[in-house]
N, C-alpha and C positions, 0 to 999 in steps of 0.2 A: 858966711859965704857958702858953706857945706850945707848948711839948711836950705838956703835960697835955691843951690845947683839942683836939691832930691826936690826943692817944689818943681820947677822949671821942669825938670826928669818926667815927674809924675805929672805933669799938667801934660806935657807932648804924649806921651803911652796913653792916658787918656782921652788927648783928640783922636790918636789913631784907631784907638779902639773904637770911638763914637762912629768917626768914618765909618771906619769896618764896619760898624752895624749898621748905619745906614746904607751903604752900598747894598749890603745884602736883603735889608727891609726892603730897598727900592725892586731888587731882583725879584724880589717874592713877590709883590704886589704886579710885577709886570705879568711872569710867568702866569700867577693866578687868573690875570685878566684875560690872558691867552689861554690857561687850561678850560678856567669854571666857564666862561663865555661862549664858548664854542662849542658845546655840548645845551645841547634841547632836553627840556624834559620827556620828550618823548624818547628819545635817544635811551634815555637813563630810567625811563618807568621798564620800555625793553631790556634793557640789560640786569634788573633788579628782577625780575620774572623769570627771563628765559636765559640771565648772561650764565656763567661761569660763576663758582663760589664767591671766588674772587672778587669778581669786577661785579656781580651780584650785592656782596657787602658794601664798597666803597661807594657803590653808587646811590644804594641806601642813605649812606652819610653827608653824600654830596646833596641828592636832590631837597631835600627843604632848606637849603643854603641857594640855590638856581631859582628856588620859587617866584621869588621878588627880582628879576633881572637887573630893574635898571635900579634898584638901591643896591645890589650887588657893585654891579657895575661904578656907580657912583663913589662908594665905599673905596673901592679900589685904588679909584685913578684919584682921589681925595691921597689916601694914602703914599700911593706912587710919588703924587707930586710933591705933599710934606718931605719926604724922606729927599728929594732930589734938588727942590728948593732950599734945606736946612744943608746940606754938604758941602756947598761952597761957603758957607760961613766957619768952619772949621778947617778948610784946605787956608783961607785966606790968613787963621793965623802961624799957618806953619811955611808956605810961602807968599809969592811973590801974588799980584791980583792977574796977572796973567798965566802963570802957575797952577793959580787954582780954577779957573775958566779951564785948559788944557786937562788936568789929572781929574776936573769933575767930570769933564764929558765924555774921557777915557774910560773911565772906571764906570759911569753908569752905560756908557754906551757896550763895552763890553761886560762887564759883570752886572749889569741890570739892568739890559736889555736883550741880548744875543743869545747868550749861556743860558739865563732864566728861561727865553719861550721857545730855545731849542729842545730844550730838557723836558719842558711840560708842555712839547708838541708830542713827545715819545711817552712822557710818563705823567700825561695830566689828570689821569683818574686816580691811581696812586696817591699823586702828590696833594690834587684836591679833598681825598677824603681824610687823609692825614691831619691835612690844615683845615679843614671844616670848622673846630671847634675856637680855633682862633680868629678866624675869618668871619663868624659870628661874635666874638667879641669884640672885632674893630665894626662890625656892621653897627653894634650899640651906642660904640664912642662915637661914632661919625653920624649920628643918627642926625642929632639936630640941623644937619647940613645937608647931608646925603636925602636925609627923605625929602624938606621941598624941592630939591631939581628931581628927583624922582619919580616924584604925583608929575611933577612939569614935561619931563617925558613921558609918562603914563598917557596923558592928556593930548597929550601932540603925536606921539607917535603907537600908541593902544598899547596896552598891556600884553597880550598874549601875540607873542613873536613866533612861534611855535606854527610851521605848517606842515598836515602829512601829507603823503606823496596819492600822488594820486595817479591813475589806472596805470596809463602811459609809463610815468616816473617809477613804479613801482616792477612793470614788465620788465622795463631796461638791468631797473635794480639785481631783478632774478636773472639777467640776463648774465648779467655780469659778475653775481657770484657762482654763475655753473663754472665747472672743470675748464670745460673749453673755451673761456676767456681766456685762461692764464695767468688768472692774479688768485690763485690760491685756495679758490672757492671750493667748496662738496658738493653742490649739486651735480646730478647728472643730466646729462641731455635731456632724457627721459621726464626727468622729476621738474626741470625748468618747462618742458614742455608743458607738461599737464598745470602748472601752476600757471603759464601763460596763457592755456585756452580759458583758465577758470577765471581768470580777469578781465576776457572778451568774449564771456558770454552772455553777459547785457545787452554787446550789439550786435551778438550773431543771430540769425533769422535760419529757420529750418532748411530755407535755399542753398542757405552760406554751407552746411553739413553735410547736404547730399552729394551722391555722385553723378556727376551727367550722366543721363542714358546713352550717349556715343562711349563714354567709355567704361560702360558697366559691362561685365562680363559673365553674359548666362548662353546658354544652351535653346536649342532646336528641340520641342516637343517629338520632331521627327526625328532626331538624330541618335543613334546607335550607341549603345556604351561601349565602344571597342577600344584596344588595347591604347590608340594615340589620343581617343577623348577624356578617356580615365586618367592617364598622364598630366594630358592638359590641366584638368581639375586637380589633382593634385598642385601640380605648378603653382596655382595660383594662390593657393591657400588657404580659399575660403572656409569658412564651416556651415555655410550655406548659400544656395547659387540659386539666379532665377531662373526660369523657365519662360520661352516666349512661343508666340504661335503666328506663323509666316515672318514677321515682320518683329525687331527687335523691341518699337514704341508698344508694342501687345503681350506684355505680363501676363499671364494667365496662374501664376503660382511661383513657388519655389521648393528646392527640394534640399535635404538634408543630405550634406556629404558621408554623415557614419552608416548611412540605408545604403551605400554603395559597397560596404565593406563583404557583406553575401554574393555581389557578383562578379562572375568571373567574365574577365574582356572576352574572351574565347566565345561565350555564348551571344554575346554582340544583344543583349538585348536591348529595346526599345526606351528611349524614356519615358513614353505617356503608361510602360506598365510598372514605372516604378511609384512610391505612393506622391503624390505632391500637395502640398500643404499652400491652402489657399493663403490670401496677403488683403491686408485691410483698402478696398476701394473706395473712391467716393461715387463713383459710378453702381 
């Protein structure tokens, strides 16, 4: 009777342990599916170049495990399901068949499902490159299985999933890692600008850069350097200002603000005797 109780003993510690580790194979296979998935090789070729030591390494280990998507993929949910389809046969013999419906769906609905792809929504570069080398060796076991639905998706839905951003998607991108979004970024106003015109200068046209002649601001060949037009020019802050004659449409030149620096407003001189540097015409 003492022999029978320690089989009995050790048979139950054994189901629970089996559980226990399917529960948590099921966790893993979920989580994976949510970390490795959802990162693009693109994603992860940047972050091995340009990331952080860190996320530099793991992502190394990760990417020729993401190569193959949907045998990834497949692998996975091959896995997942094993582990979640096999754990109702061991709840059933410790309780009731109702029992074990209720504590299966408990236990993988919380411990593998919830906790798994909350965990590897925060730490799935980590946790993926961790598991790379096992996750290649269930890719092997699951091969014979995994790889024909995989060509079957291959086939049906193309191999490369992977799309970059393009002009539009990519301005916003910078858009919204500057400071002045809010969400954490380093760029500055400054540096998103310049990266934004350099994305739209495909379609910008020499029109789009100029400044209208109503609101361009030059000077009267006739007009006097005295003390409120030198102000003026200062004001504005050019480092060079055009010159026109009667009429603002009639450029005739431009003159260089540091040639101002010799004279004094007091002597009110002229601008046609100061030097003016002619400007490329088509006329």
């Amino acid at each position: 009777m003492a022999v029978e109780y320690r089989c009995c003993e050790t048979g139950f510690f054994i189901r629970i342990a089996i559980i226990t580790l399917l529960v948590l194979f099921a966790g893993l296979m979920s989580g994976l599916t949510l970390g490795l998935m959802s990162m693009s090789q693109v994603e992860l070729e940047v972050l091995v170049k340009s990331g952080t030591p860190s996320d530099s390494k793991h992502a190394a280990k990760i990417l020729p495990v993401v190569k193959r998507q949907h045998l990834l993929l497949c692998t996975l949910l091959i896995c997942n399901a094993a582990a979640m389809e096999t754990l109702p046969i061991f709840l059933d013999s410790l309780v009731t068949a109702w029992g074990a419906i209720i504590l299966s769906v408990t236990l993988i609905l919380m411990f593998g499902e919830i906790l798994p792809q909350a965990v590897c929504t925060r730490y799935g570069l980590a946790i993926g490159a961790a598991m790379a080398p096992v996750v290649q060796i269930l890719v092997w076991i699951c091969f014979p299985v995994a790889y024909p639905i995989s060509k079957l998706l291959d086939h049906l839905l193309g191999k490369d999933h992977d799309a970059l951003f393009r002009r539009a998607e990519l301005k916003t991108l910078v858009d919204l890692h500057g400071n002045e979004a809010g969400k954490g970024g380093e760029l500055t106003h400054d540096e998103t600008t310049i990266i934004a015109g350099a994305l739209e200068l495909t379609k910008k046209t020499a029109r789009d850069a100029m400044t209208p002649i109503s609101e361009t601001f030059a000077i009267d060949i006739n007009a006097k350097l005295d003390r409120d037009l030198m102000m003026l020019i200062l004001e504005k802050g050019h480092s060079r200002v055009p010159v026109y004659y009667e009429q603002l449409t009639n450029i005739i030149g431009i003159i260089l603000v540091k040639n101002f620096l010799t004279i004094h407003p007091a002597d009110e001189m002229p601008v046609r005797n100061v030097t003016i540097r002619k400007i490329p015409s088509k006329r």
